[in-house]
C-alpha positions as CSV (number, residue, x, y, z in Angstrom):
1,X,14.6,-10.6,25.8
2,X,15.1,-6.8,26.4
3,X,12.8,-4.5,24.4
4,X,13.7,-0.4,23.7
5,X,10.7,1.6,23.5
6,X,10.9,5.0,22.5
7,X,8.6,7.8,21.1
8,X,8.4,9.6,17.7
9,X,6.2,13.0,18.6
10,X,5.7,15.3,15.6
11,X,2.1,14.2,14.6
12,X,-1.4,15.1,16.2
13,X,-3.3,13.3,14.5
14,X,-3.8,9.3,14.1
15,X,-0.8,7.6,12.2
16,X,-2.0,5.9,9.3
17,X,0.5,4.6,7.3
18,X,4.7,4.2,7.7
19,X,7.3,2.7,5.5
20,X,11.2,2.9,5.5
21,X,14.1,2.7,4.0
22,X,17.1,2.1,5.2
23,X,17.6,4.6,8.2
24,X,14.9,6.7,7.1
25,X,11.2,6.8,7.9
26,X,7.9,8.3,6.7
27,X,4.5,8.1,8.2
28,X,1.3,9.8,6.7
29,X,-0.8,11.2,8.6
30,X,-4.9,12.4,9.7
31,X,-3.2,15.7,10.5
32,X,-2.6,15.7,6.9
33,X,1.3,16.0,7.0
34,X,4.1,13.6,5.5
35,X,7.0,13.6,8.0
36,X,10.8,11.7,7.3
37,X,12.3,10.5,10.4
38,X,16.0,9.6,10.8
39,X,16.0,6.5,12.8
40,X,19.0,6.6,14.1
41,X,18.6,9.9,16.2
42,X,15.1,9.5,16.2
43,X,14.3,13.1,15.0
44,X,11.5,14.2,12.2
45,X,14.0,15.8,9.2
46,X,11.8,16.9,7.1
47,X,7.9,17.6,6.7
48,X,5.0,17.3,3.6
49,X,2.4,20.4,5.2
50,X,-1.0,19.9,5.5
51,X,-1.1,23.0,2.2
52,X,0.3,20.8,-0.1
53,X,-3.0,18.3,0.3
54,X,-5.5,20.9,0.5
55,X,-8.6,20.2,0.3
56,X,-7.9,16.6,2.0
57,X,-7.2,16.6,5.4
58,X,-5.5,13.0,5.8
59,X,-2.5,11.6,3.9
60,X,-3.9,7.7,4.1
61,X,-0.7,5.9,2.4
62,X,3.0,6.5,2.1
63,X,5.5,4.3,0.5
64,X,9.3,5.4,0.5
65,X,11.7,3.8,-1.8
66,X,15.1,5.0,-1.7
67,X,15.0,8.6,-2.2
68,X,11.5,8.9,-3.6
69,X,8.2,9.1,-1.3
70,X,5.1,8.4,-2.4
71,X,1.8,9.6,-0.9
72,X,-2.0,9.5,-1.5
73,X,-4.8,11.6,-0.3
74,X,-8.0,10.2,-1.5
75,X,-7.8,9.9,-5.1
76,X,-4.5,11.9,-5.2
77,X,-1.1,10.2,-5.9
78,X,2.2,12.3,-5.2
79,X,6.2,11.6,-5.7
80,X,8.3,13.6,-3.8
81,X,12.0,13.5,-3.8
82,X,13.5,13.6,0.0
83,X,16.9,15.0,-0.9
84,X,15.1,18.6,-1.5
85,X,17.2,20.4,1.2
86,X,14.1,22.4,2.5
87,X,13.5,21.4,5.8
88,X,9.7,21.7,4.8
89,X,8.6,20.6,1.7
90,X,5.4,22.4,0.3
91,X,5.7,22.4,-3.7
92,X,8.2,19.7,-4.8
93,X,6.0,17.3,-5.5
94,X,7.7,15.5,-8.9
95,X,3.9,15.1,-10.4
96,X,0.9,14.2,-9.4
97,X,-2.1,12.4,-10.8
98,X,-6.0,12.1,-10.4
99,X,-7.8,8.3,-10.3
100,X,-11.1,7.5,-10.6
101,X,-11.6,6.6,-7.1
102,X,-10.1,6.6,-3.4
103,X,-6.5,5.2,-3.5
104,X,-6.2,1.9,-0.9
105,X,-2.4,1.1,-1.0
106,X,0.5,2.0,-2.8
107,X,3.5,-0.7,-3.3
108,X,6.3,-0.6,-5.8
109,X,9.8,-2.9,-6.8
110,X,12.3,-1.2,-8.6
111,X,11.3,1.2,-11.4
112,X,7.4,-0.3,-11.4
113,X,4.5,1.0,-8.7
114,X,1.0,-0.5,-8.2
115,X,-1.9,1.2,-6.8
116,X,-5.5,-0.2,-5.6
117,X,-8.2,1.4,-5.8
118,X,-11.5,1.7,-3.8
119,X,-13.9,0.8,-7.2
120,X,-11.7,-2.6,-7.9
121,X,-9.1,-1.1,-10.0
122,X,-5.2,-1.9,-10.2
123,X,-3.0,0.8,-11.5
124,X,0.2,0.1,-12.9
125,X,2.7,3.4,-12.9
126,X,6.3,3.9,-13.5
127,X,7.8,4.8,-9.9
128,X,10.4,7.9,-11.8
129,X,7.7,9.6,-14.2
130,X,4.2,7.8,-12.7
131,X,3.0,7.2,-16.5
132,X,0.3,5.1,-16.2
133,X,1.1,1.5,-17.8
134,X,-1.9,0.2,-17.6
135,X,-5.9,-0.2,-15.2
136,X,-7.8,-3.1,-14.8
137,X,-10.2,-4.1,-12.9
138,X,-9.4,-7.0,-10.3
139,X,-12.2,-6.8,-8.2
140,X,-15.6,-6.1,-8.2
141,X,-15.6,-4.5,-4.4
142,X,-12.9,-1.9,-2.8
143,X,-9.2,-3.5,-3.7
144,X,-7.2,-3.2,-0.2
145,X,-4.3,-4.4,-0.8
146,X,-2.3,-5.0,-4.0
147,X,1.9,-6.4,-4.0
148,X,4.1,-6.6,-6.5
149,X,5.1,-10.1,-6.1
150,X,8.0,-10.3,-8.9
151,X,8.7,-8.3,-12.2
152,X,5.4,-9.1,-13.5
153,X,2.8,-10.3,-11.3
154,X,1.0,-8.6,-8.2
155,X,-1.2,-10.4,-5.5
156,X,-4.5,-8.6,-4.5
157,X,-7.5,-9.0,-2.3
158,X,-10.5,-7.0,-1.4
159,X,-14.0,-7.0,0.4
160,X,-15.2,-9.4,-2.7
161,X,-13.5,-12.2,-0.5
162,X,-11.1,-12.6,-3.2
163,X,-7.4,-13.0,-3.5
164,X,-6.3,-13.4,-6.9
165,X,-2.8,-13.6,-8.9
166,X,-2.6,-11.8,-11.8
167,X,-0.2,-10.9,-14.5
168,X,1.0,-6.6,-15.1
169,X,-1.6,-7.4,-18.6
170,X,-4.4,-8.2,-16.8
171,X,-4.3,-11.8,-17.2
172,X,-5.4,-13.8,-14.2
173,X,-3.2,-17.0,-12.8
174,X,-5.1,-17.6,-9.5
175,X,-8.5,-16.4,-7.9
176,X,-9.3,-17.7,-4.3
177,X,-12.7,-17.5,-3.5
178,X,-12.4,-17.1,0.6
179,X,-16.3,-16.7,1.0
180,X,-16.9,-20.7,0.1
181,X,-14.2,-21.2,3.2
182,X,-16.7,-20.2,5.8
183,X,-19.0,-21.0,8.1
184,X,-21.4,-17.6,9.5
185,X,-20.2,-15.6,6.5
186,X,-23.3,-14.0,6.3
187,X,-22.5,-12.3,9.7
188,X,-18.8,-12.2,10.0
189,X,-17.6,-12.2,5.7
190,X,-14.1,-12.9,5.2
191,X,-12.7,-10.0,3.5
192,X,-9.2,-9.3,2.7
193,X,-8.0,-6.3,4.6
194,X,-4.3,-6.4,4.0
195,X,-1.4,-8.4,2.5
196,X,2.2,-8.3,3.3
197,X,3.7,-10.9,0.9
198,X,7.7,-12.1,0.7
199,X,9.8,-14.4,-2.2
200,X,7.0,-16.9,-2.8
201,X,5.0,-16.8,0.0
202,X,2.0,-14.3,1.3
203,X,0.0,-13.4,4.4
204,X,-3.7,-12.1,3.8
205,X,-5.3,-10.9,6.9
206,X,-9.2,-11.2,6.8
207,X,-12.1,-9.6,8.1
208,X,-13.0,-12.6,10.0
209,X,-9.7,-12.8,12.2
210,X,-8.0,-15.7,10.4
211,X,-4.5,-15.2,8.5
212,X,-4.0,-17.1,5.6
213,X,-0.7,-18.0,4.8
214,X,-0.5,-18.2,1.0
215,X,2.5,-20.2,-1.5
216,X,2.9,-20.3,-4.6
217,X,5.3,-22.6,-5.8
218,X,4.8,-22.0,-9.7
219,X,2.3,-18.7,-10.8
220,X,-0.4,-21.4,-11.6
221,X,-0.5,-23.4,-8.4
222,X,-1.0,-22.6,-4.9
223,X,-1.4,-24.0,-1.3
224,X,-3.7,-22.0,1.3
225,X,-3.3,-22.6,5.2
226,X,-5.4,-21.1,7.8
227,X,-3.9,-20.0,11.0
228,X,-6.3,-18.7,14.0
């Protein structure tokens, strides 16, 4: 199998978080710029400055949907709308909002975005205004990962050793306990770091090393594999 390995150089700072769509590409960054890259010539088109996040200087998440890229810097949540023909984008931002604590992840399907938060919290936001639907809390440690799984459920884990199913109203379906799983917890405490999730299946990375590969074939029941 051949592999092409090329370069995208526009950053100086550590890469935190990318997401496409389609040909295009955004990555956040610890310089504290948003850049769009065109994938097909491999060229940064546009770029969020460093100004527009002041006082933060790292741009943590991005998630681009279509025409409309989200950010967060710390508590901060932006839309911005990549068809702006400025070639820099400084003041577009679409609106902006303020949580209660450090934003983990942002993840959205269609018209409906879902934030966690580093205090437990999920946030439920409509992707074209980012009205606030509803917060609960999920978790009672930092939420690192939250997925919209259909119209009306998201999947969610965090550094209570939790991963739990749970409806847009709060209402829980499933809550996996991963800390009863363990041997050597005490020292090496399986916490859920990150999910990537698909149709009806999930994978949950944990603090441990082990990726659980998670189905659900109804909302209400579930089967958990380990893989090493």
């Amino acid at each position: 199998m051949e592999c092409y390995l090329t370069y995208l150089k526009g950053h100086n700072a550590d890469v935190n978080s990318l997401s496409t769509s389609g040909n295009i590409m955004a990555s956040g960054s610890d310089d504290g710029t948003v850049r769009i890259w065109d994938l097909n010539t491999h060229k940064s088109v546009r770029r969020v400055t460093d100004e527009f996040f002041f006082p933060s200087k790292s741009v943590e998440n991005v998630s681009l949907s279509g025409f409309s890229l989200f950010t967060s810097t710390e508590s901060r949540l932006f839309l911005f709308d990549i068809r702006n023909p400025s070639k820099i984008l400084v003041t577009q931002s679409i609106s902006t909002h303020t949580f209660s604590d450090e934003i983990s992840q942002i993840s959205q399907i269609n018209n409906i975005g879902c934030l966690s938060l580093d205090n437990g919290e999920i946030v439920i936001f409509n992707t074209n205004t980012l009205e606030i639907q509803s917060i609960y809390q999920c978790h009672n440690n930092i939420c690192s990962s939250a997925q919209i799984i259909s119209e009306n459920y998201i999947i969610s884990g965090g550094f209570d050793c939790r991963l739990k199913v749970t409806h847009f109203d709060g209402t829980e379906f499933s809550d996996l306990d991963f800390y009863d799983f363990f041997d050597n917890k005490s020292f090496n405490p399986p916490h859920i770091y990150t999910i990537a999730s698909k149709g009806n299946e999930a994978a949950v990375g944990l603090g441990n090393g082990n990726i659980c590969l998670f189905f659900f074939f109804t909302i209400k029941k579930v089967l958990t594999q380990f893989l090493l």
